[in-house]
C-alpha positions as CSV (number, residue, x, y, z in Angstrom):
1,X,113.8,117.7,140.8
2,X,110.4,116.2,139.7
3,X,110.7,113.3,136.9
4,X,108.9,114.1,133.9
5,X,108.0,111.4,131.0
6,X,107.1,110.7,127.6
7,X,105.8,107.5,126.5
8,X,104.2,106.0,124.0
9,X,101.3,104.1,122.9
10,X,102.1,100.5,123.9
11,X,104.3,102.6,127.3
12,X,107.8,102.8,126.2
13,X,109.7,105.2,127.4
14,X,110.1,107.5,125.1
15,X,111.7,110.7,126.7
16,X,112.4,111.0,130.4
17,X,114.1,113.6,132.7
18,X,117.4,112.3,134.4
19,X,115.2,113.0,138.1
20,X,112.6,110.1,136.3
21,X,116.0,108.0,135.7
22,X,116.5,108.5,139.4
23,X,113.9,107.5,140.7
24,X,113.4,104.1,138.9
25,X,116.8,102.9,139.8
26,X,119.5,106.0,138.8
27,X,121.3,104.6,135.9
28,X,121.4,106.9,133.4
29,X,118.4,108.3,130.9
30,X,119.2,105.7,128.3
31,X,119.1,102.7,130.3
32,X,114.7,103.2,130.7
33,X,114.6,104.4,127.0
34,X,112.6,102.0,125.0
35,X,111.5,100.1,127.9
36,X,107.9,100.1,129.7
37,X,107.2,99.9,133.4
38,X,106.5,96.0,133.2
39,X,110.1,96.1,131.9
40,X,111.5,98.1,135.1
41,X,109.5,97.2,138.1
42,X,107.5,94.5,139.3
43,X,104.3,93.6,138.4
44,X,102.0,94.7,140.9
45,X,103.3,98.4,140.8
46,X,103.0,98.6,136.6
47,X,99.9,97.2,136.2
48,X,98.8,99.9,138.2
49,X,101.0,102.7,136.1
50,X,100.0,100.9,132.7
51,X,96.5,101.2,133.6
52,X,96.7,105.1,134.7
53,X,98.2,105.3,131.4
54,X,95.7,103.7,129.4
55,X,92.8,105.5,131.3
56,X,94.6,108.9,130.0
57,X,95.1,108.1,126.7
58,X,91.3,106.3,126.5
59,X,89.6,109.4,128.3
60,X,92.0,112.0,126.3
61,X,91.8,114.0,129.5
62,X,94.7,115.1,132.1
63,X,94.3,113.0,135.5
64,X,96.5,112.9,138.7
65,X,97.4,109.5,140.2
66,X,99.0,108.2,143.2
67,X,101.6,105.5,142.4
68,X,103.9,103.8,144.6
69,X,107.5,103.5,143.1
70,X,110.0,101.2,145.5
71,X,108.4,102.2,148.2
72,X,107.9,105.7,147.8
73,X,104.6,107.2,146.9
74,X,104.5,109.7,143.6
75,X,101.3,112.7,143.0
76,X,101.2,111.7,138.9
77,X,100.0,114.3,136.6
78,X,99.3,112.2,133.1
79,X,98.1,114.2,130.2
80,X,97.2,112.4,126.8
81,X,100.2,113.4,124.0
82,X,98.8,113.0,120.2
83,X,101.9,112.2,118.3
84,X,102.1,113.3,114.7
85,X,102.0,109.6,113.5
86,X,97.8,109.7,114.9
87,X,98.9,107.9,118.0
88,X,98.5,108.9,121.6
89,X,100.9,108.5,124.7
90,X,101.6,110.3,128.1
91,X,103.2,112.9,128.7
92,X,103.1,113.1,132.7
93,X,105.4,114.7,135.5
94,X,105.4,113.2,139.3
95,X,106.3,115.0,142.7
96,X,107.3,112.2,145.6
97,X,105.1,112.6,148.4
98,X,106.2,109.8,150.4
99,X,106.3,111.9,153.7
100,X,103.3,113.8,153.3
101,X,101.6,110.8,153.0
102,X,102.9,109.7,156.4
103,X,102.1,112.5,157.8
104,X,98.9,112.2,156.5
105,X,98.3,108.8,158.1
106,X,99.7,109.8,161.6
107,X,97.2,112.6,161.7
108,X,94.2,110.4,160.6
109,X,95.6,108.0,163.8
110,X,95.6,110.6,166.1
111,X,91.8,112.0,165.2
112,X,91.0,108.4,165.1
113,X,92.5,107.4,169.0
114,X,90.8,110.6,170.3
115,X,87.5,109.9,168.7
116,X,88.1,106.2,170.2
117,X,88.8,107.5,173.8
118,X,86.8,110.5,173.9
119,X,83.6,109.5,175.9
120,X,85.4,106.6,178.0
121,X,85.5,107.0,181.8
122,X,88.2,104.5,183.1
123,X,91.7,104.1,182.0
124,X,91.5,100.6,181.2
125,X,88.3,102.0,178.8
126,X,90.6,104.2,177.2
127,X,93.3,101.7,177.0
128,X,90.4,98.9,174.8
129,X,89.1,102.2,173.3
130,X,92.5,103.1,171.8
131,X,94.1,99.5,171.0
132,X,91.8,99.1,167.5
133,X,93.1,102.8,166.1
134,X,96.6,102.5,167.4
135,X,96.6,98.7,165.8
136,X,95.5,100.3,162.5
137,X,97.5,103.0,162.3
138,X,101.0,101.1,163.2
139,X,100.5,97.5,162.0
140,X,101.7,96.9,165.1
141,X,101.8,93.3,166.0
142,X,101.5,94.2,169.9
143,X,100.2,96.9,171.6
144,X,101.0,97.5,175.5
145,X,99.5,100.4,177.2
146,X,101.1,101.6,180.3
147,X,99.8,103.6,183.4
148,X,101.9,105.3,186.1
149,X,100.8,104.7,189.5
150,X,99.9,107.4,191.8
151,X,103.6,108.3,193.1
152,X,104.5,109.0,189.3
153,X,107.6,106.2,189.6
154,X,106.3,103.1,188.1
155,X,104.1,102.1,185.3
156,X,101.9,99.4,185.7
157,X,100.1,97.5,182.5
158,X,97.2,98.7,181.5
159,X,96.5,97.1,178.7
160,X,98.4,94.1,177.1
161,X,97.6,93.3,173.7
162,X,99.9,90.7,171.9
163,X,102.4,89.1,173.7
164,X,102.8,89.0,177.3
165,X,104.5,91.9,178.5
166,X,107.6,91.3,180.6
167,X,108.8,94.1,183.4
168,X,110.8,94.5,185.8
């Protein structure tokens, strides 16, 4: 299920595993033949992968990378392949990782809101404390932060961050 590759010096495409055919847009092996990753996906994302590559081939040494592929995120292991014409490529194979990666993020979130909140006394000091980690680890435009009141039945504001909040 992982994509593996083959390419060559300037970063054709060379040989490529129908799950690496998948995942750069799932027309078949022959259509990414031939091509480089400035042929198949935008800029930003294969400068990055042509520059992996080249560090590879220059260093002559195995390295894992983290790309990002259409919005999934791929562990890269690139090794350097010397060809018999004297010329060196990569020969790599990728595992997505897109979720571990999330999962990743949320945890860091969490550690980073209790750190926050840890030493505060008030609610509303919890509420400030936790608005900067909660912000960072969303992108969340607006936080609100809600408190139920004593009987357990309503929630009042406790912290409104964004827009105004509107309750009934």
């Amino acid at each position: 299920p992982d994509p593996l590759f083959l390419k060559d010096a300037p970063g054709r495409d060379i040989s490529m595993h129908p799950a690496g055919a998948a995942v750069m847009g799932g027309t078949p092996v022959e259509a990414y033949l031939g091509r480089t990753a400035h042929d198949l996906l935008p800029a930003e994302a294969a400068d990055v992968i042509r520059q992996d590559d080249l560090d590879v081939v220059r260093a002559g040494v195995t390295h894992g990378y983290e790309e990002r592929i259409g919005g999934r995120i791929y562990l890269s292991s690139k090794s350097p392949y010397d060809f018999i014409d004297g010329t060196r490529g990569v020969l790599g194979v990728a595992r997505e990782i897109t979720d571990r990666k999330r999962q990743e993020t949320q945890l860091a979130a969490i550690a980073a809101v209790t750190r926050a909140t840890a030493a505060q006394a008030t609610v509303a000091e919890v509420a400030l404390a936790a608005r900067d980690p909660l912000r960072a680890a969303t992108d969340a435009a607006v936080i609100w932060i809600f408190v139920a009141d004593e009987s357990g039945r309503h929630l009042d504001l406790g912290l409104d961050d964004g827009v105004e909040a509107k309750t009934a």
